[in-house]
C-alpha positions, 0 to 999 in steps of 0.5 A: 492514486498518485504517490508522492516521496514517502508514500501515500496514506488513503484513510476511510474518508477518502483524504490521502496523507504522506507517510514516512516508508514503513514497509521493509523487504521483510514485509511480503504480499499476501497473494505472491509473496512479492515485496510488499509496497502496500498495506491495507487496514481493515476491519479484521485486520491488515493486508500487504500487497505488492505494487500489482496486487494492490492495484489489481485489489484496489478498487473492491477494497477501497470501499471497506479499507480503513487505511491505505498506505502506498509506497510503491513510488518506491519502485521508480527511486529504488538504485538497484 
């Protein structure tokens, strides 16, 4: 999936929308506890991945996400 400025939204039918940034430095992964770049909307809830663990969960939770907004194209415009 490609990102675009903002981010990239995967809703349930498959469309991609772009998103304003919605995630901050506050926002951490669920599995590392890295920054998140990636929250997932699901059924039970939401999910915040970081750029490795979303793509590493994407292809399972795609079939059941609700929602995918991606901002891990952040990562190449970040000046740090």
């Amino acid at each position: 999936m490609s990102t675009g400025e903002h981010g990239t939204g995967r809703v349930g039918n498959g469309s991609v929308d772009t998103l304003e940034p919605q995630l901050t430095a506050a926002d951490r992964c669920d599995s590392c506890g890295a920054q998140a770049y990636i929250r997932v909307v699901v059924k039970s809830g939401e999910l915040l991945f970081c750029a490795h663990h979303g793509k590493k969960y994407q292809e399972k939770l795609s079939a059941i996400a609700h929602s995918w907004h991606d901002e891990s194209s952040r990562l190449l415009n970040d000046p740090r």
